[in-house]
BAGU-389115 format. One record per residue (C-alpha): residue in one letter; residue number from 0; chain; x, y, z. Coordinates in pm, 1 decimal, padded with zeros to 6 digits, m for minus. Each point is the difference from the previous one (the first is absolute). Layout:
# residues N
  residuo  num  cadena        xx        yy        zz
        A  NUM       A         X         Y         Z
...
This chain:
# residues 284
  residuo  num  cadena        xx        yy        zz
        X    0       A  m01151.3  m00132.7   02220.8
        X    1       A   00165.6   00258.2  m00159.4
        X    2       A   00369.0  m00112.7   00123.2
        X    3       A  m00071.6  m00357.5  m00096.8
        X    4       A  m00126.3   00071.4  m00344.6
        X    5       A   00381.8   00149.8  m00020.8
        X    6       A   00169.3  m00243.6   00150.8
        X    7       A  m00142.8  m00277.5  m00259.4
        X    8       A   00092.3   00151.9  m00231.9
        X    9       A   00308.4   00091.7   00033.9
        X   10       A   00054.7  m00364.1   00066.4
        X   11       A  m00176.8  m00106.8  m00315.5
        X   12       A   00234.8   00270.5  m00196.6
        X   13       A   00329.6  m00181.3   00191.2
        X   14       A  m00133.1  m00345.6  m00048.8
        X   15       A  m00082.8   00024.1  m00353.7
        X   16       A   00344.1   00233.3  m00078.6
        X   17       A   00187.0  m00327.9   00136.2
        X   18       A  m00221.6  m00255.1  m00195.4
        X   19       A   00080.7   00197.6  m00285.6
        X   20       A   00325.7   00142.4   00024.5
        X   21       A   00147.3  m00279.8   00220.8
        X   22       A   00218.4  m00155.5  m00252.1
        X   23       A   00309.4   00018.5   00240.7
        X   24       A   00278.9  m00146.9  m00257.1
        X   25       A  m00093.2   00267.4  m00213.6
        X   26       A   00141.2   00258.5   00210.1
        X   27       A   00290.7  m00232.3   00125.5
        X   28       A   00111.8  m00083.0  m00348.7
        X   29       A  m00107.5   00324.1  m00187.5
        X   30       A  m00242.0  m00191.8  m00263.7
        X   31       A  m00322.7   00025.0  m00098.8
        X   32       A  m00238.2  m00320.3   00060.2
        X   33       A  m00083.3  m00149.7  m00312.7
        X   34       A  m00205.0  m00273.0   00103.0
        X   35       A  m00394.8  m00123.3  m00114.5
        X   36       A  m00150.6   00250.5   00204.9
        X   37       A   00148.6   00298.4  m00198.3
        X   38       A  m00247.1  m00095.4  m00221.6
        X   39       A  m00259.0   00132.9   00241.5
        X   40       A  m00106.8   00319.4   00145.9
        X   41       A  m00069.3   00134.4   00322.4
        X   42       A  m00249.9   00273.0   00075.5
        X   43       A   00213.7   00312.3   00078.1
        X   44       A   00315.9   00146.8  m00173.1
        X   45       A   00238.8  m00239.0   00066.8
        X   46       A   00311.6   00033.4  m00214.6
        X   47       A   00156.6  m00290.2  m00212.2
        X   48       A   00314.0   00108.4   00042.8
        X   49       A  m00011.5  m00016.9   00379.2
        X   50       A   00247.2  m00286.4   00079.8
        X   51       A  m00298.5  m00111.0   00293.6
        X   52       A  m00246.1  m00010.6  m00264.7
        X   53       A  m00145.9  m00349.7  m00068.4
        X   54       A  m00302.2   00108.8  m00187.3
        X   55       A  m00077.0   00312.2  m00281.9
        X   56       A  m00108.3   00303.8   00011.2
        X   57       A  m00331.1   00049.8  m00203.8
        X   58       A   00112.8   00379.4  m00162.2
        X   59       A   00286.9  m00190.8  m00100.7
        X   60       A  m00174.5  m00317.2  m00109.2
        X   61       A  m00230.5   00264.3  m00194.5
        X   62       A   00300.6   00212.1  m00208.6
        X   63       A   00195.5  m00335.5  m00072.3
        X   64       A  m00340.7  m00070.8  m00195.1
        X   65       A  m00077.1   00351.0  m00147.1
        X   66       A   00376.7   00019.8  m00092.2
        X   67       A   00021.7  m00367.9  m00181.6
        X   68       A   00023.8  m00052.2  m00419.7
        X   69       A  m00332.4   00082.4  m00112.8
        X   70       A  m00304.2   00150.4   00133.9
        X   71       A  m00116.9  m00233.0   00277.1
        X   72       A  m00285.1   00012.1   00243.4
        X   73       A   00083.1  m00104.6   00346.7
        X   74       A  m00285.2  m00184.9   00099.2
        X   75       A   00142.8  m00169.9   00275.7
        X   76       A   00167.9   00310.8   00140.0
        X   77       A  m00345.5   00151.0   00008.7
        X   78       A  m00181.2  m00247.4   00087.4
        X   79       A   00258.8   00010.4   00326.3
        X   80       A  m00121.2   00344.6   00049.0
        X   81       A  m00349.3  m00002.9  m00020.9
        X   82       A  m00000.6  m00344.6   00228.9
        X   83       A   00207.1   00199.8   00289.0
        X   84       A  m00180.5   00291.5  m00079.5
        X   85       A  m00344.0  m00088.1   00060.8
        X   86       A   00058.5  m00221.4   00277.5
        X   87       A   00253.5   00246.8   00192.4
        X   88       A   00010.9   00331.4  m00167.8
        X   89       A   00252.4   00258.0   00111.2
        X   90       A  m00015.4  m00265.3   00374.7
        X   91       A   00322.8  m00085.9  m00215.9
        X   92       A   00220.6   00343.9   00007.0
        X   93       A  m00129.4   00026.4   00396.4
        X   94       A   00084.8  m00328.0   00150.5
        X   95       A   00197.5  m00233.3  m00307.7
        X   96       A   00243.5   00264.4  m00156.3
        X   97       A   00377.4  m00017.6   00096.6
        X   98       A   00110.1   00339.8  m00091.7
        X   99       A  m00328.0   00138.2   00195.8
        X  100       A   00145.7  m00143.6   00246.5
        X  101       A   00304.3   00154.5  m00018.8
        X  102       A  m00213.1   00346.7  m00035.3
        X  103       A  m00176.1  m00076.5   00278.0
        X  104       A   00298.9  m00072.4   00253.4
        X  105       A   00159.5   00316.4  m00100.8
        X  106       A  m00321.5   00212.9   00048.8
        X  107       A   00057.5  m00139.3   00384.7
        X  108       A   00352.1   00185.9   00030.9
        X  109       A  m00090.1   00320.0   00240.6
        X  110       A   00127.0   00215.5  m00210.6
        X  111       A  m00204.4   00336.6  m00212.7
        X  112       A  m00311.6   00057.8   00055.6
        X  113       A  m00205.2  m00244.9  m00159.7
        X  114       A  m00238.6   00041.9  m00290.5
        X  115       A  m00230.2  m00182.1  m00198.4
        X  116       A   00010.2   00153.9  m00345.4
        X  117       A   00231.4   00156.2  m00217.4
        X  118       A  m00120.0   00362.8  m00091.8
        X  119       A  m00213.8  m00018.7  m00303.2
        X  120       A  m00071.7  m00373.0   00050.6
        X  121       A  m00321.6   00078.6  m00168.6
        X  122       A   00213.1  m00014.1  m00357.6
        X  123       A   00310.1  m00216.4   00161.8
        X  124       A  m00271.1  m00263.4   00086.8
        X  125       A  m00048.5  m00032.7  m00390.9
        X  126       A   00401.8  m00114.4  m00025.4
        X  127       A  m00049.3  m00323.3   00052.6
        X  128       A  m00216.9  m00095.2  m00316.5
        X  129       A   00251.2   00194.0  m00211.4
        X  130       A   00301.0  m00196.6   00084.1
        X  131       A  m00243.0  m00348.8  m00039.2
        X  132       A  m00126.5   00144.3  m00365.5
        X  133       A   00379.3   00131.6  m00122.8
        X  134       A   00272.4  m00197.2   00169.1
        X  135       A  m00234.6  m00329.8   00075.0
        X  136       A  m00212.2  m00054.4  m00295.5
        X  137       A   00173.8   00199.2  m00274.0
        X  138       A   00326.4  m00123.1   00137.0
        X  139       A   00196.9   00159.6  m00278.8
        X  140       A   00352.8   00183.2  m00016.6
        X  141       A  m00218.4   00213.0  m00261.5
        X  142       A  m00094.6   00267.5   00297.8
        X  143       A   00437.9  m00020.6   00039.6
        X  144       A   00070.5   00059.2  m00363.7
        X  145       A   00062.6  m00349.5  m00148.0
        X  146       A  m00270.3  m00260.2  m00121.8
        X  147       A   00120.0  m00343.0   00182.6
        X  148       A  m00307.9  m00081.9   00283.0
        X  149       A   00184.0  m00009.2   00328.2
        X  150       A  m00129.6  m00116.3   00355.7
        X  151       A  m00027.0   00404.3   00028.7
        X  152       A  m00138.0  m00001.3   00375.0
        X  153       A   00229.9  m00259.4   00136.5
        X  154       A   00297.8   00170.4  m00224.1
        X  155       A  m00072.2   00373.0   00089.1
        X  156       A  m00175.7   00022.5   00353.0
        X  157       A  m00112.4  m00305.2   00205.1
        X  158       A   00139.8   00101.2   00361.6
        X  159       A  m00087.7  m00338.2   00095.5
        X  160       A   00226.8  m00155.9  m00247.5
        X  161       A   00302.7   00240.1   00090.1
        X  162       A  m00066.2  m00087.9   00392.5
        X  163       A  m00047.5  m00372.1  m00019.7
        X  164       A   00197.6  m00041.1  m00306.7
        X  165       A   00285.6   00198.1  m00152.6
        X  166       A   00086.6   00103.9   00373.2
        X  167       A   00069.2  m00354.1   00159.9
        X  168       A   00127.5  m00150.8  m00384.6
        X  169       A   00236.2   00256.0  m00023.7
        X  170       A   00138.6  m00044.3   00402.3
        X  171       A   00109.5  m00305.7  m00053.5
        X  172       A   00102.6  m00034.1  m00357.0
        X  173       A   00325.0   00173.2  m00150.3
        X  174       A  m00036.2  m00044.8  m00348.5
        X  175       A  m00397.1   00220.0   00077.5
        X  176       A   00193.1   00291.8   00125.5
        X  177       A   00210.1   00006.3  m00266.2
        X  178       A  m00246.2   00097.7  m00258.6
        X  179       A  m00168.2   00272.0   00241.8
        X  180       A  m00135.2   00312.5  m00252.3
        X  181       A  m00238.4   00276.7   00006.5
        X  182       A  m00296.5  m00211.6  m00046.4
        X  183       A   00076.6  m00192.8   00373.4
        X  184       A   00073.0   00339.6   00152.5
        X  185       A  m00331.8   00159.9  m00171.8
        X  186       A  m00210.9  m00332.8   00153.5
        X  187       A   00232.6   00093.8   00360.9
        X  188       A  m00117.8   00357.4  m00019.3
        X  189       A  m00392.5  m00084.5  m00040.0
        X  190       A   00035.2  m00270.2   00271.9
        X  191       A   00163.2   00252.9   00280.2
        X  192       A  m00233.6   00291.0  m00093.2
        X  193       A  m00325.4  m00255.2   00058.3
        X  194       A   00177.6  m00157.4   00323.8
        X  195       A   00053.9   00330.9   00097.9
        X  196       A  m00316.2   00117.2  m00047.5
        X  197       A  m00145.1  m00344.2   00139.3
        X  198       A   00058.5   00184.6   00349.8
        X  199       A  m00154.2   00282.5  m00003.0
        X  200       A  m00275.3  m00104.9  m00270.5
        X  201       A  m00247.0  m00308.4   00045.9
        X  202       A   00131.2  m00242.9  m00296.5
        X  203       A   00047.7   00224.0  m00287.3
        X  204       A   00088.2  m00231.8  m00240.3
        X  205       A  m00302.3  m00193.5   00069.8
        X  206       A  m00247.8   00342.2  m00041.5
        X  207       A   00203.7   00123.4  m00313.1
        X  208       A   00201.5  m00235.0  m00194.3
        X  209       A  m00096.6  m00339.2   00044.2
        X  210       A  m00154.7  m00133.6  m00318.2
        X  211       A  m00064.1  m00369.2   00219.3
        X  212       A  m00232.7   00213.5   00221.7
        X  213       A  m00156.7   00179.0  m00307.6
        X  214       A  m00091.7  m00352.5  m00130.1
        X  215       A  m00135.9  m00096.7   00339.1
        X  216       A  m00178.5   00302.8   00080.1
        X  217       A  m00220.8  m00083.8  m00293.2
        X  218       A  m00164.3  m00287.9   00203.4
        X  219       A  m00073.9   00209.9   00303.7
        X  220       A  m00394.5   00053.4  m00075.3
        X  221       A  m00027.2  m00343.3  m00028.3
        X  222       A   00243.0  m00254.3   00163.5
        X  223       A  m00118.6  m00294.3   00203.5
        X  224       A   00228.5   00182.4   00320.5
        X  225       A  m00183.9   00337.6   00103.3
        X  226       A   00012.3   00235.6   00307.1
        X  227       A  m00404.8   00053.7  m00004.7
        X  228       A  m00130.1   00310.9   00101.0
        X  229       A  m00350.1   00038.0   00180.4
        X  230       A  m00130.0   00361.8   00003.0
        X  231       A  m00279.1  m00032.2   00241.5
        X  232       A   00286.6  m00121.1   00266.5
        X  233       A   00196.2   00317.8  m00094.1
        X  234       A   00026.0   00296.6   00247.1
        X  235       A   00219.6   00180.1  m00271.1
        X  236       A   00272.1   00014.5   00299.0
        X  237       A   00251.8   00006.2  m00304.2
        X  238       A   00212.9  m00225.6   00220.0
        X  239       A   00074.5  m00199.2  m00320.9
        X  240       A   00129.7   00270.8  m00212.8
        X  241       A   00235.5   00093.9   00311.8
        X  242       A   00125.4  m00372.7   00012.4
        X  243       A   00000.8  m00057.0  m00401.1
        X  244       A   00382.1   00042.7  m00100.1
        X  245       A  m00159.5   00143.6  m00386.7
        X  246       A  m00257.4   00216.1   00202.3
        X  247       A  m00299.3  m00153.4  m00161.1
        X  248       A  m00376.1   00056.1   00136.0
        X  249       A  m00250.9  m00234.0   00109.7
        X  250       A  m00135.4  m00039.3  m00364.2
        X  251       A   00320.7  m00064.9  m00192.9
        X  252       A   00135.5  m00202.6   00230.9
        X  253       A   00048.9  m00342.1  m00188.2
        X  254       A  m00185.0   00108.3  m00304.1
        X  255       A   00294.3   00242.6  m00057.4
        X  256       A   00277.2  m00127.4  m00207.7
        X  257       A   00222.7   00147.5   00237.0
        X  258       A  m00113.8  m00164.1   00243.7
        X  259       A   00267.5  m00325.7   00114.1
        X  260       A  m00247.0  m00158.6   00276.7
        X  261       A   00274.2   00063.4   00281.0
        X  262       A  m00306.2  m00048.2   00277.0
        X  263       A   00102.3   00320.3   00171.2
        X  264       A  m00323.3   00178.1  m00071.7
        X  265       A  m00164.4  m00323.3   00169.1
        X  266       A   00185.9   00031.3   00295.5
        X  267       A  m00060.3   00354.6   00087.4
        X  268       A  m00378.6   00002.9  m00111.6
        X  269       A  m00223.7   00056.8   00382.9
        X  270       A  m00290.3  m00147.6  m00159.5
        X  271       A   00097.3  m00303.3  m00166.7
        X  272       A  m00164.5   00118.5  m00345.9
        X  273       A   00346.5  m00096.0  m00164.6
        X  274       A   00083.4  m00385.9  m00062.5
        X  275       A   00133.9  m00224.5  m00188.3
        X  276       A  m00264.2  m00268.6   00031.4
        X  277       A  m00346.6   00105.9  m00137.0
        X  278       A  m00296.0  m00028.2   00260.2
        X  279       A  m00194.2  m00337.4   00035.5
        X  280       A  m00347.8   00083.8  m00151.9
        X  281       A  m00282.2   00019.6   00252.0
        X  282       A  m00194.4  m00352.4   00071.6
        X  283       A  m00328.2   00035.3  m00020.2
């Protein structure tokens, strides 16, 4: 059970990377797709400027609104999240998310020994809704010392957009490497230190920087898609807390907003009193 739950998805991470990322003249000709379905977003971070990219990404889709003329509410933006959200939850960062799987794939490389958290992840945890609240929704080169709004997440960290992106853009187009500055090489520097750190520590960017996963960790308590937990079935074994990559116990386990529904905690549970599917009442 528990090697299955891994192997689907791991396949649902490849599949859905293709699907989403599988524009193949992008990356032959160096240009981004432009086509009707930019217009739409996908669940995870998935970077417009990735030349595979046929659809949005919904951080982005959510700045290009903030940052417009005007004060605007982005109703449909929202209305995006709180559909996803309540239907999947954080199921999105664990099995939909490109650059988790990236994370994930480097966490394989025998190499360090392996950890979970961060030291202090207790306060690092907290990360996440800072960069959604100062670079996502204030989205302002105010914090930088001008007063223009600015994409300030995609502009100033998104390791997603440097990978997928500025990486394979500026490969195969001359003119791109021409105008190279500090700003690429800052982005560079962020991205190596969290693929770096993606070996030795279970998806950092994820547990401490993601402002998508803030958003979706919201909906945890109450999304359609739970891992259900029944205490009378529980030996307290702790067999879950072993297997859980965030170290989470029996009663925070999908509740938690750190929790990403990975399905390990399923796998290694003796008893069964961890599942995704809730237990058919009893017929009378």
């Amino acid at each position: 059970m528990k090697h299955m739950i891994k192997r689907w998805r791991l396949a649902v991470q490849i599949l859905f990377t293709i699907i989403t990322n599988g524009y193949l003249y992008g990356f032959i000709s160096g240009k981004i797709y432009r086509g009707q379905l930019k217009y739409v977003c996908v669940p995870g971070l998935n970077c417009y400027s990735c030349p595979g990219a046929v659809a949005s990404c919904p951080i982005g889709a959510l700045q290009a609104v903030l940052n417009g003329k005007g004060f605007q509410v982005p109703f449909a933006v929202l209305g995006f999240f709180f559909l996803f959200g309540s239907i999947l939850g954080r199921v999105v960062c664990g099995w939909l998310c490109p650059f988790g799987l990236v994370q994930d794939l480097l966490h394989r490389i025998p190499l360090f020994r392996k950890r979970k958290r961060l030291p202090f992840h207790r306060i690092l945890k907290y990360g996440k809704y800072l960069v959604l609240v100062l670079l996502v929704c204030i989205g302002s080169s105010f914090l930088f010392g001008g007063f223009a709004k600015i994409p300030a997440f995609c502009k100033y960290l998104c390791p997603s957009g440097t990978f997928l992106g500025a990486l394979p853009l500026i490969g195969m187009n001359e003119a791109l490497r021409s105008q190279i500055g500090g700003l690429f090489f800052w982005k560079l520097g962020i991205l190596l230190l969290l693929l770096f750190l993606s070996v030795k520590v279970y998806r950092p960017f994820c547990q401490y920087l993601c402002p998508l996963g803030a958003v979706y960790g919201w909906f945890n308590r109450f999304s359609l898609v739970q891992i259900h937990w029944e205490k009378d079935k529980c030996i307290s074994c702790m067999a879950c807390q072993k297997a859980c990559p965030v170290e989470l116990a029996p009663d925070e386990i999908s509740r938690s907003p750190e929790c990403i529904r990975c399905g390990k905690c399923t796998g290694a549970c003796p008893t069964g009193c961890l599942h995704f599917k809730k237990p058919d009442p009893p017929t009378s």
